[in-house]
C-alpha positions in Angstrom: 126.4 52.8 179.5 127.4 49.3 179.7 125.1 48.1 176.6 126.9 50.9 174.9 130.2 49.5 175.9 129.3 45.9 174.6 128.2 47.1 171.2 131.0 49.6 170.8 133.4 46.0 171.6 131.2 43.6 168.9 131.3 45.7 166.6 135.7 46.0 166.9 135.5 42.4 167.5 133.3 42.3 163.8 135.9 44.8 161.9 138.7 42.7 163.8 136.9 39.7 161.9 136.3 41.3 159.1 140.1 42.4 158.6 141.4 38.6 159.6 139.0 36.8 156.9 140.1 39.4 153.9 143.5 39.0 154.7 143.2 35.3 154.6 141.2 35.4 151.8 143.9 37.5 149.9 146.9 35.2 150.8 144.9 31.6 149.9 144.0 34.0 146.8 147.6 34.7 146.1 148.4 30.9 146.9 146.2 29.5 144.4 147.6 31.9 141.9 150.9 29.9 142.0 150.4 27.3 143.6 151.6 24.3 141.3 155.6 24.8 141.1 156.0 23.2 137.6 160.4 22.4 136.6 160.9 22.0 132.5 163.6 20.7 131.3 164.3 23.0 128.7 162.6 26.0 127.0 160.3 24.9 124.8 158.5 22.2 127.4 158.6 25.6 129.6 157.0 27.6 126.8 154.1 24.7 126.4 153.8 24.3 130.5 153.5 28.5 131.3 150.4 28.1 128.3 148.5 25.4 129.5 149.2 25.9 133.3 148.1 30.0 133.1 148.1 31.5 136.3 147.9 28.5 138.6 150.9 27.3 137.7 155.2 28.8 138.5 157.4 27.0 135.6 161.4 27.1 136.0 163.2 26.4 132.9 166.3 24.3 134.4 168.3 25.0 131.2 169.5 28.5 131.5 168.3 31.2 128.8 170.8 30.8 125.3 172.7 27.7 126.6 172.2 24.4 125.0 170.6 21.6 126.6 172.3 18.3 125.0 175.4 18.6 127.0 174.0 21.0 130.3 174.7 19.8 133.3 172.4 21.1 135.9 174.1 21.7 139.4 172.9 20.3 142.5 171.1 23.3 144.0 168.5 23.3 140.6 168.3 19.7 141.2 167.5 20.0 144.8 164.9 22.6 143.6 163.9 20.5 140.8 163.3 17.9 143.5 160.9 19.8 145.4 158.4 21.0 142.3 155.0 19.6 141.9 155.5 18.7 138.1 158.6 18.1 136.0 158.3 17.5 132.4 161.1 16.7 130.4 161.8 15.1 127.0 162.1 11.6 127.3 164.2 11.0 123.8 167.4 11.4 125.4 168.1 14.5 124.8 169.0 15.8 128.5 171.0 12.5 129.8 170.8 13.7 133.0 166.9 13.1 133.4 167.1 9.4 133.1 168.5 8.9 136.8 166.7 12.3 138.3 162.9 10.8 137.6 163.8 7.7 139.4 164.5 9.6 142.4 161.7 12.0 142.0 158.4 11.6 143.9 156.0 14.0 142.3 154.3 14.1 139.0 156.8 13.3 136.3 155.8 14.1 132.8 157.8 12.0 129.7 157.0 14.7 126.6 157.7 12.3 123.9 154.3 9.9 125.5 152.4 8.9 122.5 155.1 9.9 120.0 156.8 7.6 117.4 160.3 8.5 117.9 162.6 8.7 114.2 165.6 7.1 113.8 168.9 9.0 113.8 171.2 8.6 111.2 174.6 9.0 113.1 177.9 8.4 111.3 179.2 4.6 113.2 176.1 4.3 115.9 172.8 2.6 115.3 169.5 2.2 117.4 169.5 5.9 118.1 166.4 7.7 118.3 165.8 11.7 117.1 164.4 13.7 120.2 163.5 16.9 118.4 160.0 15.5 118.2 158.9 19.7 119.3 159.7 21.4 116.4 156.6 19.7 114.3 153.6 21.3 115.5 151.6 18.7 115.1 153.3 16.7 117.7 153.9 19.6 119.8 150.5 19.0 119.9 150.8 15.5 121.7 152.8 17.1 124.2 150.6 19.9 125.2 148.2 17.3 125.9 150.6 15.6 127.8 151.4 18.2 129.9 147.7 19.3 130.3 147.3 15.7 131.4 150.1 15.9 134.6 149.1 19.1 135.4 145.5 17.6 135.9 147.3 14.8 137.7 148.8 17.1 140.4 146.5 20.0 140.6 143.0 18.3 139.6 140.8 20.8 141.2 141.8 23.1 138.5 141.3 20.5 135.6 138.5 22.7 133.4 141.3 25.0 133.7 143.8 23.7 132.3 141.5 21.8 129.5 140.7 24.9 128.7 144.1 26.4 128.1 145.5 23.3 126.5 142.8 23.7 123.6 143.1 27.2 123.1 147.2 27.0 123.1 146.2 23.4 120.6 144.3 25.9 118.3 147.5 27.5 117.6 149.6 24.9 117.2 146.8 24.1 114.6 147.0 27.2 112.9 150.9 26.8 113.0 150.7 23.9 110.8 148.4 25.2 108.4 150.3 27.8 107.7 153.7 25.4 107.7 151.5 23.3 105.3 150.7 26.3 102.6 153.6 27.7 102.8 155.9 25.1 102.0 153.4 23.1 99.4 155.1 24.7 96.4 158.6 24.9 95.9 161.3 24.2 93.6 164.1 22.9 95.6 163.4 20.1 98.3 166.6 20.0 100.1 168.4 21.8 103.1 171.4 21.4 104.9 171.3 22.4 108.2 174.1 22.7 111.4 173.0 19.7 113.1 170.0 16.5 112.4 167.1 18.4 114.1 164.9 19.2 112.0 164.0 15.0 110.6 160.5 15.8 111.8 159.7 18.5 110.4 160.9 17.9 107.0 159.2 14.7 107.2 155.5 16.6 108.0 156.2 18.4 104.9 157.8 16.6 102.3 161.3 18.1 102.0 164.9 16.3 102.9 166.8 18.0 105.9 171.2 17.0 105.8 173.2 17.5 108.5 176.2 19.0 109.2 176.5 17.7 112.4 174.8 14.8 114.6 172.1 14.9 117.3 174.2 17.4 119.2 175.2 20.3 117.9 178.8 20.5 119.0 179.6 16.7 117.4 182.4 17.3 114.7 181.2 15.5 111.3 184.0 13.8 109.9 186.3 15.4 106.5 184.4 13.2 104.9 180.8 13.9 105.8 182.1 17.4 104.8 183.0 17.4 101.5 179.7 14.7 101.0 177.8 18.4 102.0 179.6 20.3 99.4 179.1 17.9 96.6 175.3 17.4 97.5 175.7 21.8 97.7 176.9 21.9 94.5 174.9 19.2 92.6 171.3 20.3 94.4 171.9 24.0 93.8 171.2 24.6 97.1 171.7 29.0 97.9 171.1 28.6 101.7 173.0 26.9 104.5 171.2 27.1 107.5 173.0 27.8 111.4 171.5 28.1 114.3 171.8 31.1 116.9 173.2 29.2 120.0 176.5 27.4 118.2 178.8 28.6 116.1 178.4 28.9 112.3 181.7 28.2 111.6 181.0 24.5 109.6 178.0 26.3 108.2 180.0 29.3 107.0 182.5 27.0 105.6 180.4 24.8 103.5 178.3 28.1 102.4 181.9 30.0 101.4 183.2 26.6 99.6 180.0 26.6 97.3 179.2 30.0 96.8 175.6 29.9 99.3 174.5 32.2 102.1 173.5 31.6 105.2 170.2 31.8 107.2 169.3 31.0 110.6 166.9 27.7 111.1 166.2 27.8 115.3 165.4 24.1 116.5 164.3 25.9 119.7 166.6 24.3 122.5 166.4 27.4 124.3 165.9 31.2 123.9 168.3 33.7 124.8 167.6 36.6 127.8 167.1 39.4 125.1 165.3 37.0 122.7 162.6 36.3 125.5 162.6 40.2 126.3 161.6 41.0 122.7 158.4 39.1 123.1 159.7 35.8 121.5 158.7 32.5 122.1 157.4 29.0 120.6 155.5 30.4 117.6 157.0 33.0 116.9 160.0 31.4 116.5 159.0 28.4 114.2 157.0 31.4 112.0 160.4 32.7 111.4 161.7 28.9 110.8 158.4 28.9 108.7 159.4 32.8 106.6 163.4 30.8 106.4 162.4 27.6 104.6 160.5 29.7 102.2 163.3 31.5 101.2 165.9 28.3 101.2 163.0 26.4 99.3 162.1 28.9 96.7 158.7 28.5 97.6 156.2 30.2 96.1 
């Protein structure tokens, strides 16, 4: 009776075991699964981290969904979260001032996206030694910064480094193909200028051999000058140009007033600074975007 009694108690004690080990196994599972807390900047840097990171990875896009990152100011309860995440990639061409004194305080893995890239000039009506941070929206470079970011993610989380090589090469691949297609699409057109709401797209048209003018500067809410204005119209007029371009998170008003004054249309050119709530719903994102960029320039080209 007793022996009965002690196996009867080993074998609860083994279930009791049994139960304790899969649920600890299920919760260091479910910890792994997450368990790099990864802060971007802004949305495409987010886009880029989510790919290569995959499942061990939480990214936070610190720019909110459709607002603009030149001139956001995040608040200090997403900086004191920013603070605590394991990676935080941001641009590094000045285009969120606010990084520049946040990654001296931060003590985790810090990740400058514009490493390795040759930054453009700006050509900005009275300022000089300015450099173009839209370096993203050429996927060739975009290609550089996956690497990059593969490369911090390694840094923080290195026991899941084949991980997260293999991710960056598959997300690379695309990027590849993006090109290609960017590259055949726009070899054969007969016009070779845009004009566009603001200078962000000086990378881009340099990768493919076409000329990009601005309406306005680096930011998109800079007012160009009356002069710089009727300079647009004359080039308009002179280039034939049919399309002026506007972008879906700022107003098309200077757009729409260059395009009425010369008898052009408008079309929407994203430079990807963020993605609105709905946009992201519908399944958008990086490429998709840019082969709508892509299906846009066509048209504004006349390429063929």
């Amino acid at each position: 009776m007793k022996l009965h009694k002690i196996f009867a108690l080993a074998g609860l004690c083994a279930v009791v075991g049994l139960l304790i080990f899969g649920v600890y196994r299920k919760n260091r599972s479910t910890q792994s699964v997450s368990s790099v807390s990864v802060t971007a900047s802004f949305y495409p840097l987010y886009d880029f981290a989510r790919n290569v990171g995959g499942s061990h990875v939480s990214v936070t896009n610190i720019t909110p969904a459709g607002a603009e990152p030149h001139d956001y100011e995040p608040s200090a309860q997403d900086l004191v979260r920013a603070q605590k995440s394991d990676v935080f990639i941001y641009n590094g061409g000045a285009l969120e001032p606010w990084t520049d004194k946040f990654v001296k305080d931060y003590q985790q893995v810090s990740v400058k996206a514009s490493t390795g890239v040759a930054l453009h000039a700006a050509t900005l009506e009275g300022e000089s030694n300015v450099k173009d941070p839209h370096f993203w929206l050429d996927p060739v470079l975009a290609q550089q910064i996956v690497r990059t970011i593969r490369d911090g993610l390694i840094k923080a989380d290195p026991q899941h480094a084949k991980d997260y090589q293999g991710n960056a090469a598959a997300y690379i691949a695309k990027l590849q193909a993006l090109n290609q297609q960017f590259s055949a699409g726009l070899q054969h057109c007969q016009q070779h200028t845009i004009i566009t709401s603001h200078e962000a797209f000086g990378y881009v048209a340099s990768r493919y051999n076409f000329t990009a003018q601005s309406i306005a500067g680096l930011s998109p809410d800079s007012e160009p000058s009356a002069g710089k204005m009727a300079e647009l119209t004359t080039l308009a007029r002179t280039q034939n140009i049919h399309y002026i371009f506007f972008e879906s998170l700022v107003s098309p008003r200077l757009a729409d007033t260059i395009a009425q004054e010369v008898g052009a249309k408008t079309l929407v050119f994203d430079p990807l600074e963020g993605l609105t709530n709905e946009a992201q719903k519908q399944g958008k994102n990086y490429l998709s975007v840019q082969r709508q960029n892509l299906a846009a320039l066509r048209t504004a080209l006349a390429c063929q």
